[in-house]
PyMOL Python script that loads the backbone (N, CA, C, O; Angstrom):
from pymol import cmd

cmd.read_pdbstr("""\
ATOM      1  N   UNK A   1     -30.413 -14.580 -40.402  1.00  0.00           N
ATOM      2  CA  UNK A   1     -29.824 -14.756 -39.109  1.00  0.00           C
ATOM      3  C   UNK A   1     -29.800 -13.408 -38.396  1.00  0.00           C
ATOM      4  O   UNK A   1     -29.426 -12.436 -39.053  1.00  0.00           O
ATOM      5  N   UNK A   2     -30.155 -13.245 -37.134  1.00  0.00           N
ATOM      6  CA  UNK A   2     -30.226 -12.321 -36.027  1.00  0.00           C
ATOM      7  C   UNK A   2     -28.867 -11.845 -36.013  1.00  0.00           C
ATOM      8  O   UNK A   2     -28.012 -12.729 -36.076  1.00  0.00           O
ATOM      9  N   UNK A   3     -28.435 -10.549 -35.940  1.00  0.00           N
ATOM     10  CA  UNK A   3     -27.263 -10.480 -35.375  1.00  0.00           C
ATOM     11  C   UNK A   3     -27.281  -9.745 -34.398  1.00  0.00           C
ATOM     12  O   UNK A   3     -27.669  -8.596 -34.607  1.00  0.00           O
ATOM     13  N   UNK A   4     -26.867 -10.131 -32.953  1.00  0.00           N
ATOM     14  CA  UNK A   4     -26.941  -9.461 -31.682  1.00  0.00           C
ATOM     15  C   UNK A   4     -25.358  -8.545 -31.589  1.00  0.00           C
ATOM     16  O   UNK A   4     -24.312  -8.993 -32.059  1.00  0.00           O
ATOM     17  N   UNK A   5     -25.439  -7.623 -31.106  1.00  0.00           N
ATOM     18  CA  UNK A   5     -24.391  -6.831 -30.341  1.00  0.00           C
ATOM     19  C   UNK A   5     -23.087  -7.682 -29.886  1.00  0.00           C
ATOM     20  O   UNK A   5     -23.520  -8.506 -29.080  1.00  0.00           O
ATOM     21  N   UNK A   6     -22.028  -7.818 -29.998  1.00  0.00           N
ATOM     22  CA  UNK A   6     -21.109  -9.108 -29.512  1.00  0.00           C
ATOM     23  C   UNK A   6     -20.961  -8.084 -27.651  1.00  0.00           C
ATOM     24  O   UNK A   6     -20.621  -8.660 -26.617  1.00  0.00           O
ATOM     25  N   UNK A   7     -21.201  -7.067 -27.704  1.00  0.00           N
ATOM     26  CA  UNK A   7     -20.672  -5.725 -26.198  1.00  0.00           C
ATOM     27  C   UNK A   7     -21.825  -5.248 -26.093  1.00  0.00           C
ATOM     28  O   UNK A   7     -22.696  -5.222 -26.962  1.00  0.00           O
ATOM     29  N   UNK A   8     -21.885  -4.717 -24.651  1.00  0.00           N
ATOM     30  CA  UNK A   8     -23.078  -3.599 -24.202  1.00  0.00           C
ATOM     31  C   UNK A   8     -22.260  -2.256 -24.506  1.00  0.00           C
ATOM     32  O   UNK A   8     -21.046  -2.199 -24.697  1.00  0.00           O
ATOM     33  N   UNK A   9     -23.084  -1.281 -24.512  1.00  0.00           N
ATOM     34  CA  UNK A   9     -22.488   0.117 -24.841  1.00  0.00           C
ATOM     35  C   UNK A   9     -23.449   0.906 -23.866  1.00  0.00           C
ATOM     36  O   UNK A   9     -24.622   0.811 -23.505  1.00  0.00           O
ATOM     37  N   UNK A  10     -22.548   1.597 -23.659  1.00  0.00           N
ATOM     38  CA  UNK A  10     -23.192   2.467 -22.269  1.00  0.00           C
ATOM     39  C   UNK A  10     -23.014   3.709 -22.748  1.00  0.00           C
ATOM     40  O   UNK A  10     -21.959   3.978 -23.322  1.00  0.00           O
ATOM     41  N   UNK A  11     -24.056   4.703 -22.584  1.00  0.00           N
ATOM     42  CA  UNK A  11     -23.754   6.163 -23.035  1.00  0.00           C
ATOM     43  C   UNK A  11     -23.382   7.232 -21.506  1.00  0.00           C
ATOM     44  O   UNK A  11     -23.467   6.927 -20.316  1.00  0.00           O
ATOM     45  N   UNK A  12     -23.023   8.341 -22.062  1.00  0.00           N
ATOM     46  CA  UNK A  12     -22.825   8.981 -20.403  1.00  0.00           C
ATOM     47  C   UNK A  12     -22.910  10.257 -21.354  1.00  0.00           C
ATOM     48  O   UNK A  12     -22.611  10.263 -22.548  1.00  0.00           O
ATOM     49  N   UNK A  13     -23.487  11.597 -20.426  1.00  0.00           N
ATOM     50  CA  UNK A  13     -23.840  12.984 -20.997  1.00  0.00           C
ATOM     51  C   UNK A  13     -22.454  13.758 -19.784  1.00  0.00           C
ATOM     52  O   UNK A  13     -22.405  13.620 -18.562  1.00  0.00           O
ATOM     53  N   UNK A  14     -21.761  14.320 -20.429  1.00  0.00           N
ATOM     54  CA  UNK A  14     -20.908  15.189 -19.354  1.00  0.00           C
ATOM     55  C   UNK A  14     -20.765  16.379 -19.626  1.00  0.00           C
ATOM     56  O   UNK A  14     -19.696  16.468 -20.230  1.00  0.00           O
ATOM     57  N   UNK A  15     -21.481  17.879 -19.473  1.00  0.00           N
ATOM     58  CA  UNK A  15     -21.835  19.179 -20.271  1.00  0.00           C
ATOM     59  C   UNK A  15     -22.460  18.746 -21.294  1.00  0.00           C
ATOM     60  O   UNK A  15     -23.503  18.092 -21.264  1.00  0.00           O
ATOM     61  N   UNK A  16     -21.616  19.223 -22.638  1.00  0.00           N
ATOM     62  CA  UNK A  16     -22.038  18.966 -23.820  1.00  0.00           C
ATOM     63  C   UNK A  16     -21.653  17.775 -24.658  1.00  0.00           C
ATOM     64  O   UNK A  16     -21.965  17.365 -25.776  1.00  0.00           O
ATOM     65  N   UNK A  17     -20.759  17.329 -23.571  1.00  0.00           N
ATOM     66  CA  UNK A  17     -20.079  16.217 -24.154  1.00  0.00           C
ATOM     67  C   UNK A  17     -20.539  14.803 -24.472  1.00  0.00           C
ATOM     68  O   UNK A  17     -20.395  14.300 -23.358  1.00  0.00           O
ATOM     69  N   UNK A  18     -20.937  13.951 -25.150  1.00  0.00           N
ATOM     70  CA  UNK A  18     -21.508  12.592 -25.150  1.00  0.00           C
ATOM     71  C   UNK A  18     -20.275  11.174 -24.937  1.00  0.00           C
ATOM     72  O   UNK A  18     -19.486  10.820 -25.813  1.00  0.00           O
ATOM     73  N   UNK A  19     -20.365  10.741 -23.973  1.00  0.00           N
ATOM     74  CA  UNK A  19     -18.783   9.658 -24.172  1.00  0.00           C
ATOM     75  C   UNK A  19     -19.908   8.308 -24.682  1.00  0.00           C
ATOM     76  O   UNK A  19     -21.065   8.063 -24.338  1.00  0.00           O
ATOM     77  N   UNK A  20     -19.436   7.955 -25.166  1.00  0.00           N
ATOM     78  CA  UNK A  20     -19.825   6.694 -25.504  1.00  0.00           C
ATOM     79  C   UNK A  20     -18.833   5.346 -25.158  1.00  0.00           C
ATOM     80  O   UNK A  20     -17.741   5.258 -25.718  1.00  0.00           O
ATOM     81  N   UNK A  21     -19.259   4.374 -24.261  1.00  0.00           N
ATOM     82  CA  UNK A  21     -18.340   3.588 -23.980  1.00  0.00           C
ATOM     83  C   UNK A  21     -18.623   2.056 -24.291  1.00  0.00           C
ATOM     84  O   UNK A  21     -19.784   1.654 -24.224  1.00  0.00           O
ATOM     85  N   UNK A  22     -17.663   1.251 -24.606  1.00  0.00           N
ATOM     86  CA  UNK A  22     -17.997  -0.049 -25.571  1.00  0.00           C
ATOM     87  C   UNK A  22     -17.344  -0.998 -24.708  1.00  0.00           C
ATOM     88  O   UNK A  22     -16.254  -0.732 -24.200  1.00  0.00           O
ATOM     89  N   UNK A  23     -18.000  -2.200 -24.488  1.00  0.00           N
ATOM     90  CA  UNK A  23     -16.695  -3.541 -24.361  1.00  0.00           C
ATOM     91  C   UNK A  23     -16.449  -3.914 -25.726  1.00  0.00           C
ATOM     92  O   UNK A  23     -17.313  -3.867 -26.602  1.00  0.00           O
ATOM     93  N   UNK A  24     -15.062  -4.349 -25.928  1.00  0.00           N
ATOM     94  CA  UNK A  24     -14.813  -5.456 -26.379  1.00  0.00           C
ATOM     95  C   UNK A  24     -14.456  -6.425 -26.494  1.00  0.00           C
ATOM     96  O   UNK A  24     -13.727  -7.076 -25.746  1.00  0.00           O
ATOM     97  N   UNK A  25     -15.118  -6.808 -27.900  1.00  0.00           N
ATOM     98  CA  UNK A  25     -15.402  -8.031 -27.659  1.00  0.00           C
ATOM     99  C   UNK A  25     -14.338  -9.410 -27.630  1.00  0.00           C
ATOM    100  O   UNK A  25     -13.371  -9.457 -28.390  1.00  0.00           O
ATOM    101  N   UNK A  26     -14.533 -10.094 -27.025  1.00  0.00           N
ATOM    102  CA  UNK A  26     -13.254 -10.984 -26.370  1.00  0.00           C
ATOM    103  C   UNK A  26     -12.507 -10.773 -25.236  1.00  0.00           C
ATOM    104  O   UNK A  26     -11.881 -11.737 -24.797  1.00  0.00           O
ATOM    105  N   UNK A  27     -12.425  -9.465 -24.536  1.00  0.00           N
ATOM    106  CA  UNK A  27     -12.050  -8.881 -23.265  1.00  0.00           C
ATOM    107  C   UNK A  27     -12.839  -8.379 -22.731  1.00  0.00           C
ATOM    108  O   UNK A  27     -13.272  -7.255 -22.987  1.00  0.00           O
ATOM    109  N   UNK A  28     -13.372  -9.467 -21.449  1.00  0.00           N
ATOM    110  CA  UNK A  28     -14.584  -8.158 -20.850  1.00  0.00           C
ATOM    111  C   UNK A  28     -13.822  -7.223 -19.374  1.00  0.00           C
ATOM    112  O   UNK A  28     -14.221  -6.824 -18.280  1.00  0.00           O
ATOM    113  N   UNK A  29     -12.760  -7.206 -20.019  1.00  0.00           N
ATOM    114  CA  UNK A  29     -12.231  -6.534 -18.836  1.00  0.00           C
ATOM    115  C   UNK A  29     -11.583  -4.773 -19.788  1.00  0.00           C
ATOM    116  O   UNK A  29     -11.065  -3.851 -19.157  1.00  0.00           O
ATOM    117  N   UNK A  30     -11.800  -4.750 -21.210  1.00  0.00           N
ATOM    118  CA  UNK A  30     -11.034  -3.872 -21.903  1.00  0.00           C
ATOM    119  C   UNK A  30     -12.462  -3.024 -22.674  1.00  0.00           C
ATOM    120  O   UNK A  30     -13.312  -3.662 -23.295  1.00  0.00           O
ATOM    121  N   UNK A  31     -12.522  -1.503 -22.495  1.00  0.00           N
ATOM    122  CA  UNK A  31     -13.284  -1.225 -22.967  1.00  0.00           C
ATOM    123  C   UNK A  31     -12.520   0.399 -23.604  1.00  0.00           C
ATOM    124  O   UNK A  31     -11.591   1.087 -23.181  1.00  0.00           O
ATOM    125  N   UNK A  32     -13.594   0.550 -24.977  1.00  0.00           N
ATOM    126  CA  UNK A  32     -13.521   1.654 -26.027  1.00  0.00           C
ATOM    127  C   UNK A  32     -14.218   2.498 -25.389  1.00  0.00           C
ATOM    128  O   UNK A  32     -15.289   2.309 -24.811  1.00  0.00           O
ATOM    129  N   UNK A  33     -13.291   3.949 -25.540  1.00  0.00           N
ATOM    130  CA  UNK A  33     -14.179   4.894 -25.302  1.00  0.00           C
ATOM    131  C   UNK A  33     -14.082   6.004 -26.384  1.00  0.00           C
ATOM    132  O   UNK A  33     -12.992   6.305 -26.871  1.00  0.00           O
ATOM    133  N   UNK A  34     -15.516   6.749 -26.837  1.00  0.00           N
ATOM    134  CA  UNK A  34     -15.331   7.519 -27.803  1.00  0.00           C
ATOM    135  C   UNK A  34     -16.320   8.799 -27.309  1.00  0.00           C
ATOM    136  O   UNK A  34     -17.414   8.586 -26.787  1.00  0.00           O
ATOM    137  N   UNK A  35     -15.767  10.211 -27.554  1.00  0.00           N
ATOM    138  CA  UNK A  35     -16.124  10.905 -26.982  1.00  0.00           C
ATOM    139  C   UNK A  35     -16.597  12.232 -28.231  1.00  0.00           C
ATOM    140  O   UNK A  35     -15.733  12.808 -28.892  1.00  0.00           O
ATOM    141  N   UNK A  36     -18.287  12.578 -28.381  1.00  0.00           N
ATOM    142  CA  UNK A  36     -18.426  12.940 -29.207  1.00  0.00           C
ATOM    143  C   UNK A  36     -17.989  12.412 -31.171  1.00  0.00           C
ATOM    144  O   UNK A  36     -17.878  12.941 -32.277  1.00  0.00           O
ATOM    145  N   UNK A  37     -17.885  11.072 -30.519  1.00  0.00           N
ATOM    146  CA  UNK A  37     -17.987  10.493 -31.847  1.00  0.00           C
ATOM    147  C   UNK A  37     -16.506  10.228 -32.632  1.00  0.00           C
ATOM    148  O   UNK A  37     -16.225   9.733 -33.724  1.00  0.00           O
ATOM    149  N   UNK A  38     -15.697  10.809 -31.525  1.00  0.00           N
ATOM    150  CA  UNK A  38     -14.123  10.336 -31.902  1.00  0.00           C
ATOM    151  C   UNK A  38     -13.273   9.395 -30.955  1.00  0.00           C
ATOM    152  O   UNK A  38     -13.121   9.747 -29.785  1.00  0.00           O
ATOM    153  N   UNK A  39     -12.824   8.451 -31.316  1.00  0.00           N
ATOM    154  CA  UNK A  39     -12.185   7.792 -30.345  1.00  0.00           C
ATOM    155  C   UNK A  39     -11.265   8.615 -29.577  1.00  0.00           C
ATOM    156  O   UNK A  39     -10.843   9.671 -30.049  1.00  0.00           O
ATOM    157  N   UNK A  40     -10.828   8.079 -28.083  1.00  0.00           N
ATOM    158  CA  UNK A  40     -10.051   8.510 -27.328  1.00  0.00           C
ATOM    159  C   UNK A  40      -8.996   7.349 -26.744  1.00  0.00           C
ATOM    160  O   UNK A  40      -7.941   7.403 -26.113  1.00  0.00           O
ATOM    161  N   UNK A  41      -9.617   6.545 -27.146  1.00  0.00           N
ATOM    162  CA  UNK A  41      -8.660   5.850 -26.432  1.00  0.00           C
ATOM    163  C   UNK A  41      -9.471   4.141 -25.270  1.00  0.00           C
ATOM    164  O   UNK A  41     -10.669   3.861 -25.229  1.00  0.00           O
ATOM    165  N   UNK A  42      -8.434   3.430 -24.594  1.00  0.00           N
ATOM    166  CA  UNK A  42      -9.117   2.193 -24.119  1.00  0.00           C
ATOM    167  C   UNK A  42      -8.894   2.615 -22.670  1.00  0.00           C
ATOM    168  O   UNK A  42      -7.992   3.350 -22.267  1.00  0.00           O
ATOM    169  N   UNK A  43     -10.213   1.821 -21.680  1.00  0.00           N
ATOM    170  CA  UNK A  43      -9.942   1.642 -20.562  1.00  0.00           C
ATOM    171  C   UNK A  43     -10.103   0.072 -20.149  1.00  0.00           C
ATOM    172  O   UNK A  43     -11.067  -0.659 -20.375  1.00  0.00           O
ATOM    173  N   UNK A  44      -9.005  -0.205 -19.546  1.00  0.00           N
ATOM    174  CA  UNK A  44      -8.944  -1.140 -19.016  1.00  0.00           C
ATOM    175  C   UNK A  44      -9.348  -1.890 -16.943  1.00  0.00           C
ATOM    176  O   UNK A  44      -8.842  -1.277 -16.003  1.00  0.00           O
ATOM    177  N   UNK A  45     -10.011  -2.826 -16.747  1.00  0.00           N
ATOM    178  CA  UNK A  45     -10.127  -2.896 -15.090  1.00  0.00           C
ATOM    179  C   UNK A  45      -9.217  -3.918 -15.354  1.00  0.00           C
ATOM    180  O   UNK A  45      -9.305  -4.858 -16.144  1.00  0.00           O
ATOM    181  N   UNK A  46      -8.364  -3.614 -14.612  1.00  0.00           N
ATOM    182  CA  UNK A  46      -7.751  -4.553 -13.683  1.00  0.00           C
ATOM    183  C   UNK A  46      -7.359  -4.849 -12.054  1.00  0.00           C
ATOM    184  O   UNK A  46      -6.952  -3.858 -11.449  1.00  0.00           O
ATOM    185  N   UNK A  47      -7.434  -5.969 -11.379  1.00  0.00           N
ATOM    186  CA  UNK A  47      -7.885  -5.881 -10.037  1.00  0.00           C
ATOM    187  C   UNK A  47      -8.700  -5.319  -9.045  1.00  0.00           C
ATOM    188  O   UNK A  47      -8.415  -5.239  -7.850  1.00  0.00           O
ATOM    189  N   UNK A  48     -10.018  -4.822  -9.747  1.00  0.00           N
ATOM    190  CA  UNK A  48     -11.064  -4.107  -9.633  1.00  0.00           C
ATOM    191  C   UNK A  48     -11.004  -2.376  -9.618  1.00  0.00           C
ATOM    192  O   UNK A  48     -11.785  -1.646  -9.009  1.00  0.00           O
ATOM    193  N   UNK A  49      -9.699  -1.897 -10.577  1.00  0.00           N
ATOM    194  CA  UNK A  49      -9.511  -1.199 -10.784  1.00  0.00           C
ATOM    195  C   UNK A  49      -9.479   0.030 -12.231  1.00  0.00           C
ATOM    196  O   UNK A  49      -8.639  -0.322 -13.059  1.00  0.00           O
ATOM    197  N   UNK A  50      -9.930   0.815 -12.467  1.00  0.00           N
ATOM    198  CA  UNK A  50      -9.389   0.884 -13.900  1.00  0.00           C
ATOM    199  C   UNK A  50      -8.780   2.251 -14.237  1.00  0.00           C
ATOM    200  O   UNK A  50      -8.869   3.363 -13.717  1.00  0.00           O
ATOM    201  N   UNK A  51      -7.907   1.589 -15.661  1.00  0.00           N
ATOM    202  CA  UNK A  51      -6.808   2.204 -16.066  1.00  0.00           C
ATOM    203  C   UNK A  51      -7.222   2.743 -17.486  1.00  0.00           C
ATOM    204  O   UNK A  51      -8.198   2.551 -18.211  1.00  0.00           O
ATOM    205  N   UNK A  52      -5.907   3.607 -17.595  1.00  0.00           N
ATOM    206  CA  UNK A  52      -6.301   4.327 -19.073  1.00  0.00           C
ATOM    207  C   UNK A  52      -4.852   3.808 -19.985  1.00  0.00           C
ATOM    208  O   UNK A  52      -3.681   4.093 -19.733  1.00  0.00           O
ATOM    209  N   UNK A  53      -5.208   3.250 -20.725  1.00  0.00           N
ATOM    210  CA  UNK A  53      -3.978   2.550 -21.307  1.00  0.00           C
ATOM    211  C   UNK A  53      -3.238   3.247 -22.632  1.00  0.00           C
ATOM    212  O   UNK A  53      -3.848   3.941 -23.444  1.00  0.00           O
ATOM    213  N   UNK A  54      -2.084   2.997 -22.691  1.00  0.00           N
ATOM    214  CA  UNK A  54      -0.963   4.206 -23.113  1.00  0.00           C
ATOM    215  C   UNK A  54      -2.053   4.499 -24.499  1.00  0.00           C
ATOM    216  O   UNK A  54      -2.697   3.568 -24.981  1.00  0.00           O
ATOM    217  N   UNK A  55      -2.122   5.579 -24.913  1.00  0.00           N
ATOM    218  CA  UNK A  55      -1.999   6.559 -25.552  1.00  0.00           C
ATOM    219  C   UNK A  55      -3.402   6.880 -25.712  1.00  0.00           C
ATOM    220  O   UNK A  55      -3.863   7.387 -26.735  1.00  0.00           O
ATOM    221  N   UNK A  56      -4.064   6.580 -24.692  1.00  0.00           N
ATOM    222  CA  UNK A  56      -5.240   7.157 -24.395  1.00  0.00           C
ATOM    223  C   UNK A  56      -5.104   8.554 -24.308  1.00  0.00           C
ATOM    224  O   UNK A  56      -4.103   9.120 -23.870  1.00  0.00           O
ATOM    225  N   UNK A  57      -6.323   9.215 -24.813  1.00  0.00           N
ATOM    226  CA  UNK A  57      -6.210  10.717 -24.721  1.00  0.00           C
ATOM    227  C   UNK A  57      -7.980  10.804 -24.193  1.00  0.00           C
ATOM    228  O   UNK A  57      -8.785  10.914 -25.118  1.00  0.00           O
ATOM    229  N   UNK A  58      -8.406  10.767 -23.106  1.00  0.00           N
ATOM    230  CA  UNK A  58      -9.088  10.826 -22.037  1.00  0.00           C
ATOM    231  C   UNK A  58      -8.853  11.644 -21.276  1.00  0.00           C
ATOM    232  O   UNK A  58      -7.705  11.512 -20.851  1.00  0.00           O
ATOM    233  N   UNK A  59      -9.756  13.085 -20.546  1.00  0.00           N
ATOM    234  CA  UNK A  59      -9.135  13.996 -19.988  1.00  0.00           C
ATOM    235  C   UNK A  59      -9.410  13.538 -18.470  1.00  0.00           C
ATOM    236  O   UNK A  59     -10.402  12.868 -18.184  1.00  0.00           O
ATOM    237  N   UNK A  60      -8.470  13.942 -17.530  1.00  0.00           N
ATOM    238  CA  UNK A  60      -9.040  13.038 -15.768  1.00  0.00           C
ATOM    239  C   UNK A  60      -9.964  13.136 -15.774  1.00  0.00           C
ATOM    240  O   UNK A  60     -10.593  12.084 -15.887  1.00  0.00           O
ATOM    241  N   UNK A  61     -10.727  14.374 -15.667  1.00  0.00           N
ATOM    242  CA  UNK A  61     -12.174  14.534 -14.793  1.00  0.00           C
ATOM    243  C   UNK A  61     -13.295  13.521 -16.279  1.00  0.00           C
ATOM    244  O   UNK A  61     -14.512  13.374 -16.160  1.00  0.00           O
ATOM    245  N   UNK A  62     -12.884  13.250 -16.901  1.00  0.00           N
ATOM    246  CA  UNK A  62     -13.548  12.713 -17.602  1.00  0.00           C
ATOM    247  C   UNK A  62     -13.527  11.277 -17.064  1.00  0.00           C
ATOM    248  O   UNK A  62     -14.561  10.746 -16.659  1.00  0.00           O
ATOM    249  N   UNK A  63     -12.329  10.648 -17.064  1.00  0.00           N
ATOM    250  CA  UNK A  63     -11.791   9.195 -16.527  1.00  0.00           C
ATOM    251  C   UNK A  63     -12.695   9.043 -15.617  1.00  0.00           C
ATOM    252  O   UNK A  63     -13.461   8.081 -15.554  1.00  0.00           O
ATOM    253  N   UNK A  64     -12.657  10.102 -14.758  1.00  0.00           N
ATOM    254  CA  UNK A  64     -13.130   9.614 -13.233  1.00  0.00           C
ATOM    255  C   UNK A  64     -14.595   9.301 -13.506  1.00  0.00           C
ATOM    256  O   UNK A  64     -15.061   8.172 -13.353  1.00  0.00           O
ATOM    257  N   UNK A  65     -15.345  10.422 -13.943  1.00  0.00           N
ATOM    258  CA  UNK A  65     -16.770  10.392 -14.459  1.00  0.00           C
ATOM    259  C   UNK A  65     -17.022   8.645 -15.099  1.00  0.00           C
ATOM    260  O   UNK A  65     -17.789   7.839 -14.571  1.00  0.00           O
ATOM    261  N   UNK A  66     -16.191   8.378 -16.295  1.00  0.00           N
ATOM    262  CA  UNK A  66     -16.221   7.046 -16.927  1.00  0.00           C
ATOM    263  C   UNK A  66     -15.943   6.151 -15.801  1.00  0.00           C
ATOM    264  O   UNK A  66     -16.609   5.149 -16.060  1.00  0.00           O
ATOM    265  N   UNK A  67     -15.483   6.004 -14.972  1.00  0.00           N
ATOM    266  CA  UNK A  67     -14.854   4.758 -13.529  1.00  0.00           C
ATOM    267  C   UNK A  67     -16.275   4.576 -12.642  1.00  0.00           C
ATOM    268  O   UNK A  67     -16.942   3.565 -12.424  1.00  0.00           O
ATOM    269  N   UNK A  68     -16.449   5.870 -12.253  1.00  0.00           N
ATOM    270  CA  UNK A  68     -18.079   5.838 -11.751  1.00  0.00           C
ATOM    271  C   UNK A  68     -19.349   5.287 -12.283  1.00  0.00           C
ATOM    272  O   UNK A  68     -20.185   4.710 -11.588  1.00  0.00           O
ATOM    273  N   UNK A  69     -19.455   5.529 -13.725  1.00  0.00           N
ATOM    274  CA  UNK A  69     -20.288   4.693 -14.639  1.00  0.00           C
ATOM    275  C   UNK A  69     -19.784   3.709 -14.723  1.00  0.00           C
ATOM    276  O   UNK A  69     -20.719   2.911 -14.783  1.00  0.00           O
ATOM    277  N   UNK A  70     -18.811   3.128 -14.777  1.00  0.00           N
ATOM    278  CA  UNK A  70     -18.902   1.769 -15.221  1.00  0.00           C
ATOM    279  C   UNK A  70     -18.806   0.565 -13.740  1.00  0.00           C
ATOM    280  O   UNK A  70     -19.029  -0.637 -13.597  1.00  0.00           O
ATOM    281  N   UNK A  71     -18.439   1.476 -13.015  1.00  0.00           N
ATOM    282  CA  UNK A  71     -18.745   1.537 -11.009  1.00  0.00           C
ATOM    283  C   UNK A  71     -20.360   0.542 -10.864  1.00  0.00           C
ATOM    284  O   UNK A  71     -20.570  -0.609 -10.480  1.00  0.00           O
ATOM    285  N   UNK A  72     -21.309   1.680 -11.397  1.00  0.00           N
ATOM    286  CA  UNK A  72     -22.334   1.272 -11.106  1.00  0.00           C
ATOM    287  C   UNK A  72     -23.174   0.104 -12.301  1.00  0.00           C
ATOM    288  O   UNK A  72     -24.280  -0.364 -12.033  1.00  0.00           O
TER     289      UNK A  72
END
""", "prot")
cmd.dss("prot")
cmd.show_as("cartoon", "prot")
cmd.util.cbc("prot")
cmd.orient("prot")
């Protein structure tokens, strides 16, 4: 049996930094983000908006960068 991806994963380059960002799966409104290979934490859209949900450790200018990618 095939096993497909249950999420798309989107990569993003920021300096040296690699974020790697995930849906998951069952919420396509809630997504993983891991940055250089360590988690940071979830972002969430809600009302065509998105948020960084408590104990995210995501730095702003990073957030914003991630909102724009996932923007387009």
């Amino acid at each position: 049996m095939d096993n497909k991806a249950a999420t798309e994963q989107k990569q993003i380059k920021i300096g040296g930094d690699v974020i790697t960002i995930d849906g998951v799966k069952g919420d396509k409104f809630l997504f993983r983000v891991m940055i250089n290979k360590t988690f940071k934490g979830y972002i969430q859209k809600r009302d065509g908006d998105y948020y960084r949900l408590d104990g995210s450790d995501i730095h702003n200018l990073i957030f914003a960068k991630i909102c724009h990618s996932l923007g387009n």
